[in-house]
C-alpha positions as CSV (number, residue, x, y, z in Angstrom):
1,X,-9.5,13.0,-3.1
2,X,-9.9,10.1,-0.9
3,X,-8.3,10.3,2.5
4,X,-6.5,7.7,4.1
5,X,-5.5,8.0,7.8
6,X,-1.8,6.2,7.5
7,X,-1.4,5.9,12.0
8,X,2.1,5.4,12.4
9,X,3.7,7.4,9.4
10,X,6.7,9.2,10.4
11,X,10.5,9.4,9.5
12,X,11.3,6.0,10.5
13,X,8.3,4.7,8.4
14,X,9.2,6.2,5.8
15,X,13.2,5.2,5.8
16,X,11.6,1.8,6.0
17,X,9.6,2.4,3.1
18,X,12.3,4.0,1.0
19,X,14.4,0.4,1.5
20,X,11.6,-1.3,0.9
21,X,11.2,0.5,-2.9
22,X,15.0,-0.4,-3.3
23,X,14.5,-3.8,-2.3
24,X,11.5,-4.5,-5.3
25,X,13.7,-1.9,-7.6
26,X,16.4,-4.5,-7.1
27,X,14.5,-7.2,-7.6
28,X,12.5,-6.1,-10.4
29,X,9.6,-6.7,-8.4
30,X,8.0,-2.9,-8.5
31,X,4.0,-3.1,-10.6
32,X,4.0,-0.9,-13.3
33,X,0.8,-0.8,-15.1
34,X,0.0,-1.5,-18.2
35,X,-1.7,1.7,-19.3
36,X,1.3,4.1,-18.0
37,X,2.7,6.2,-20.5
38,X,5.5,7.0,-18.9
39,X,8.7,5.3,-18.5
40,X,9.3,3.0,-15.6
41,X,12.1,5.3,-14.1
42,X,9.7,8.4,-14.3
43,X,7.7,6.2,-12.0
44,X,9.9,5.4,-9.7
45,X,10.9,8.5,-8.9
46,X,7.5,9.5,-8.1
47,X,6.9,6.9,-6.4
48,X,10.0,7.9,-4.3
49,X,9.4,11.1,-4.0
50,X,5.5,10.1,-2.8
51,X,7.2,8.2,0.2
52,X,9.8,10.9,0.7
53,X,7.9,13.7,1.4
54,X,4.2,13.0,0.6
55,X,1.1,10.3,0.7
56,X,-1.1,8.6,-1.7
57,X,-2.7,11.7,-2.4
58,X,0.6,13.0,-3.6
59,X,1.3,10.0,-5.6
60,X,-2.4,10.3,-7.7
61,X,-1.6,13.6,-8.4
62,X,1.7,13.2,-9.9
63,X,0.7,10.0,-12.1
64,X,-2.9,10.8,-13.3
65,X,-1.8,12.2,-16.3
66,X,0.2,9.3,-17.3
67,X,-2.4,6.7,-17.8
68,X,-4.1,5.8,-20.9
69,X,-6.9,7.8,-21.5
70,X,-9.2,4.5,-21.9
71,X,-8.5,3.6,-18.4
72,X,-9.6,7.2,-17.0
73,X,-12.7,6.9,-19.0
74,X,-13.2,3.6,-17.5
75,X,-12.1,4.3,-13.9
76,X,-12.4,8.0,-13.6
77,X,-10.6,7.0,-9.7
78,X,-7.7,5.1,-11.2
79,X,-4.7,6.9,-10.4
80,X,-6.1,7.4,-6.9
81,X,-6.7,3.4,-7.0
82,X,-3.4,3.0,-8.5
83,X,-1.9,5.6,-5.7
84,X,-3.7,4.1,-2.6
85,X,-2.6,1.0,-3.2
86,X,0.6,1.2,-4.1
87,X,2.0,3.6,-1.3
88,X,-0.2,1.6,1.4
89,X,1.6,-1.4,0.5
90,X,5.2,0.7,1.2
91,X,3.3,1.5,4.1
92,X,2.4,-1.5,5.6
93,X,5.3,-3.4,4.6
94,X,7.6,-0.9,6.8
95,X,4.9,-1.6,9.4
96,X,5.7,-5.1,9.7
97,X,9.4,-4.2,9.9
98,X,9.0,-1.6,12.1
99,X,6.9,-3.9,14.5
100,X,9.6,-7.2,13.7
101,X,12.4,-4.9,15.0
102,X,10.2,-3.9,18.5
103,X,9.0,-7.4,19.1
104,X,5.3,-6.1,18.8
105,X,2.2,-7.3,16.6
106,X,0.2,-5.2,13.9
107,X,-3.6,-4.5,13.5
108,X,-5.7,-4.5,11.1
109,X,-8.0,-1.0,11.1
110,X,-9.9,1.0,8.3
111,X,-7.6,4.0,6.8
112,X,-10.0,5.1,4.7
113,X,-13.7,5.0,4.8
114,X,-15.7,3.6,1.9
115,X,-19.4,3.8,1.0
116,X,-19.6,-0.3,0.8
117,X,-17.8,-1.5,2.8
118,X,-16.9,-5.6,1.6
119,X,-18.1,-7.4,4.3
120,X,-14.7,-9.5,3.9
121,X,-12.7,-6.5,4.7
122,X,-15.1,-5.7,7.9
123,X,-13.9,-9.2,9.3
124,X,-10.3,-8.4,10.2
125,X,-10.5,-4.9,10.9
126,X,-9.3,-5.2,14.5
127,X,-7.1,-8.6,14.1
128,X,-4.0,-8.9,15.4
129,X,-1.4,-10.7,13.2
130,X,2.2,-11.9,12.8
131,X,4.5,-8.6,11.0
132,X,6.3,-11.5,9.7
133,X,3.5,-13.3,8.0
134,X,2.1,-9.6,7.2
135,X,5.4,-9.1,5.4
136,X,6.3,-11.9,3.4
137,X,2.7,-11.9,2.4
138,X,2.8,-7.8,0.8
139,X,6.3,-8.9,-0.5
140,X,4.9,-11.0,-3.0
141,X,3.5,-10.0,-6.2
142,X,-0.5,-9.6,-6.1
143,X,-0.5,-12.4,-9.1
144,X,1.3,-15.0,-6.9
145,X,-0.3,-14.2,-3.6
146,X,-2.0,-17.0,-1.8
147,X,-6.2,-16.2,-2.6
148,X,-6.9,-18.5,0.9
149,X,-4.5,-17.0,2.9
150,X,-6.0,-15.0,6.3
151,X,-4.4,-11.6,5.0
152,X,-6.2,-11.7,1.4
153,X,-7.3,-8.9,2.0
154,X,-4.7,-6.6,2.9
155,X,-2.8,-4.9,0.0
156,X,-6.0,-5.3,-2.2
157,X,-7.1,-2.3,-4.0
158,X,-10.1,0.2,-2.6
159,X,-9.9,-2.2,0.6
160,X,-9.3,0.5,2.6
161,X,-7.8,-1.7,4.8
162,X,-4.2,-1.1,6.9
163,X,-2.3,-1.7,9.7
164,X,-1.1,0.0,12.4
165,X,1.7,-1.3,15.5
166,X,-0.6,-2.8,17.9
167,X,-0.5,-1.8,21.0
168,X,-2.1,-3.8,24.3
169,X,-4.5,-1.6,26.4
């Protein structure tokens, strides 16, 4: 299992999170991938439940035995791909709100170590950026995202990349 190191999850991050799944449930704007063999709601509620009371670990755990077998065989990591990303970008969207709410900025660090790092990723560990622009940005679909945009990064599967509140020394 890979470990990610989420720096401000707690109760309040996760309410945020929670409204943040209803939001894209409303919108029809959750991903489901393609080689799930479960139904939609299934995932959702594990995906809930992952937010609720668990991580990303929690999450890979639940869904690796509802992907296609060809995709396993392929990616022997891809529910924990899958997993990472999709509860880090719950995660960093509440973040953003969190830090909107305070009237403070976000930072970019490394949750979880990886054994090559992209040296694109390496560049804004440390920045400080906008929870607005940070939001808006993880609120749109990976597909429609801006691929020049400062933040391309972020949200981007086995990154490793997240943010945290930042806080002025």
């Amino acid at each position: 299992m890979r470990i990610f190191r989420f720096n401000n999850l707690n109760e309040e991050i996760r309410n945020l999170m929670k409204l943040e799944l209803n939001m894209d449930q409303n919108n029809n704007n959750i991903y489901f991938s393609k080689r799930f063999t479960i139904d939609n709601n299934k995932y959702i509620n594990m995906l809930q439940t992952a937010i609720e009371t668990g991580n990303n670990q929690t999450l890979a755990m639940m869904i690796q035995n509802y992907l296609e077998r060809t995709e396993q065989s392929i990616f022997t990591d891809a529910s924990e791909t899958l997993a990472d990303g999709e509860f880090n970008k719950y995660y960093m969207r509440a973040i953003s709100i969190d830090a909107i709410n305070k009237s403070k900025q976000v930072q970019v660090y490394r949750a979880r170590n990886v054994i090559e790092p992209r040296q694109i990723s390496e560049i804004i560990i440390g920045k400080v950026l906008n929870p607005i622009e940070v939001l808006n940005y993880l609120r749109t679909s990976i597909s429609q995202r801006d691929k020049t945009s400062s933040l391309k990064t972020l949200g981007v599967p086995n990154s490793g990349l997240s943010i945290q509140l930042f806080t002025s020394n």
